[in-house]
C-alpha positions, 0 to 999 in steps of 0.5 A: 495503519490510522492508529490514533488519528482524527479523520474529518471526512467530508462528503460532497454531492456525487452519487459516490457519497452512497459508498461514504458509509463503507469508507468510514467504517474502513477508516475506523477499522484501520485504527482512525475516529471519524468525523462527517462533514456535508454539504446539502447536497450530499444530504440529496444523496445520503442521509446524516443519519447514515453517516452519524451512524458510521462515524459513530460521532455527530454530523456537521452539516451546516456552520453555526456560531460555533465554527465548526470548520475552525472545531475541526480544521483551524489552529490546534483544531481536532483533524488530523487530516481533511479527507473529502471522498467523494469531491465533485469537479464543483466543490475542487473548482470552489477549493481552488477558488476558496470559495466558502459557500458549503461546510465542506469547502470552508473546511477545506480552506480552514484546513488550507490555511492551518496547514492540516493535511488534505486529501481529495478522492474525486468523483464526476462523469469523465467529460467533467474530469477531463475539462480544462478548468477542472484539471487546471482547478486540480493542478493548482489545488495539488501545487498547494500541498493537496493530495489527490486519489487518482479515481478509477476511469471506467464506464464514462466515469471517473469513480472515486477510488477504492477504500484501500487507495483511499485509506493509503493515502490518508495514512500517507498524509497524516504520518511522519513521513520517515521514508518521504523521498526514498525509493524501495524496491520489493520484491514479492510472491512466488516464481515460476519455472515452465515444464511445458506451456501448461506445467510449472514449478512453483511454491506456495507463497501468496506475495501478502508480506511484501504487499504488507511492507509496500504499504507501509513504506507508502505510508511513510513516505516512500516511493514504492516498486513492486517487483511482484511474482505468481500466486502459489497454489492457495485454498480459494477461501484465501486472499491470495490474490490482491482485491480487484486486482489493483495495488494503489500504494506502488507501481507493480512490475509483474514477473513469472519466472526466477530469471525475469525477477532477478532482471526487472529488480536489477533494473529497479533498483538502479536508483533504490535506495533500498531493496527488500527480498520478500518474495519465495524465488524458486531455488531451481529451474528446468529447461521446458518443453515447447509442447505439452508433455503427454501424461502416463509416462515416466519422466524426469525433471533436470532441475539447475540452480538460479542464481541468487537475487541478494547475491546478484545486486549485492554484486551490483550495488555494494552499498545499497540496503538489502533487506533478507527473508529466510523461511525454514520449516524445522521449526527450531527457532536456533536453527533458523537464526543460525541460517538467516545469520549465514544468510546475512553474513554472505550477502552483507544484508542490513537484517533479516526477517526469519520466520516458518514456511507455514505462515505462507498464505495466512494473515498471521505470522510470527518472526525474528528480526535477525541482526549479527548480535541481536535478535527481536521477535515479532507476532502479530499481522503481516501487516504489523510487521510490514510496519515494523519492517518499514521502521527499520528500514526508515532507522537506516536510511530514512535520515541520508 
């Protein structure tokens, strides 16, 4: 997601700064060479040892003569991106103020005006969030182009935010912003039809590749819904549900059944400008029973169709952008276009992602991005091909 950029991270006095290390090594593990910045009182908190080690690059923690803040954040300087994780209420008070009385904060306002990108992830007690000089310092900081990482309101505190909201949002400052305006929708995940208020029908579809595509499109600008189902039945060493619980790169709109999908995504995509068709939509459904079914009796199910969700707001929205997925399990890779070619002829989608329903709950996949002439093949990570995805999408709309 960082691939080749240059993060200056900038580390202020908040107890947060002991997460710094594990952020800097997220940082770098998603592709991005880092370089730390303190102030002496993050130094109180954790040592330039810790975060050279981090880094893997040396440590600014004062400005000599020569000007590291200029190195790093002027002109033609090295940053890609100024990210300062955590930022205390006194460091976004001096921001605002362009105060310049630590290496963090003259960084900042070097990065200001150079017109580098900044993010600022704060990290206080919440009474100090809350103060009207603090939220007035944010709003001015924000006017100027700054983006914010809404910090986590728990215990009294407003934590800074988690590494994966962090990183989204350095990926967003620093990228090209091809989808910046958009609006996608994305449905993900499994769906669920009631037998009974214990039993459902369901499939094994874990939602990682629509998260996958809602992550990039956020990266490259976009606004994201998703539209985001159950959580098949997966093994408990699998990630099959998202880490704590939290989607920091779109706004969720959770659903269980087919029914309730095909109506939260036709309100979603009353202004989309795209929609993308991720989830595994249960192909039928059951009228269930309002008591639980008592077991040891023979019992048959009458299973009915659902409707088709591309159909449906294909019928909706004639012009809109759908993009389709087609899981099979022959594994003949000519039947499989030859199915997601029908797919796409009948609904008039924009391409369709075609791959084997045996990657379903796995990190890896391989695919085929079918389009009516040609086709492109794709193996890698979900990730990666949530990527490339979002460069297509981006290839059709990104200039309207």
């Amino acid at each position: 997601m960082l691939e080749g950029v240059n993060v200056a991270l900038g580390v202020t006095g908040s107890i947060a700064a002991v997460k710094t290390v594990e952020l800097a090594h997220e940082l770098r593990r998603q592709g991005a060479t880092v370089r730390g910045v303190m102030t002496g009182s993050a130094q109180g908190i954790i040592h330039p040892w810790a975060v050279e080690f981090a880094t893997d690059n040396d440590v600014v923690t004062e400005i000599t003569g020569s000007v590291e803040h200029v190195d790093l954040c002027g002109y033609d300087g090295w940053a890609d991106v100024l990210l300062i994780a955590p930022a205390t209420a006194n460091t976004v008070g001096k921001i605002a103020g362009a105060v310049d009385d630590t290496p963090v904060t003259t960084c900042a306002t070097t990065a200001l005006g150079a017109d580098t990108p900044v993010v600022i992830a704060p990290a206080m007690h919440e009474p100090m969030y809350d103060h009207p000089g603090v939220l007035e310092a944010i709003d001015t900081v924000a006017d100027w182009g700054v983006e914010f990482v809404d910090p986590r309101i728990e215990e009294g505190k407003a934590k800074i935010a988690s590494e994966e909201a962090i990183v989204c949002d350095v990926a967003r400052a620093a990228g090209e912003r091809s989808l910046a305006g958009k609006q996608i929708v994305i449905t993900t995940g499994a769906t669920s039809e009631a037998v009974d208020p214990v039993r459902v029908l369901t499939n094994r579809s874990s939602g990682k590749m629509g998260r996958a595509v809602a992550k990039a499109c956020y990266a490259r600008g976009a606004d994201v819904t998703l539209v985001h189902g159950v959580v098949g039945p997966q093994p408990v060493t699998r990630d099959g549900i998202h880490p704590g619980g939290e989607i920091p790169y779109a706004t969720v709109r959770s659903v269980e059944s087919a029914a309730e999908m095909l109506e939260t995504t036709r309100e979603a995509c009353a202004d989309a400008d795209t929609l993308v068709s991720a989830a595994a939509i249960g192909d039928y459904t059951v009228e269930g029973s309002d008591e639980k079914i008592r077991s040891g009796q023979e019992l048959t199910l009458d299973l009915e169709p659902t409707p088709k969700l591309i159909d449906e707001l294909r019928a909706d929205h004639p012009e809109l952008p759908i993009v389709g997925f087609k899981a099979e399990t022959s594994g003949d890779e000519a039947a499989m276009i030859e199915q997601a070619r029908q797919t796409l002829s009948r609904a008039g989608l924009a391409f369709v992602v075609a791959n084997d329903a045996s990657v379903m709950g796995a990190d890896a996949t391989k695919a085929l991005f079918v389009h009516e002439r040609d086709v492109a093949r794709y193996e890698g990570t979900k990730a990666g091909l949530g990527g490339e995805i979002a460069d297509s999408i981006a290839a059709i709309v990104g200039d309207e």
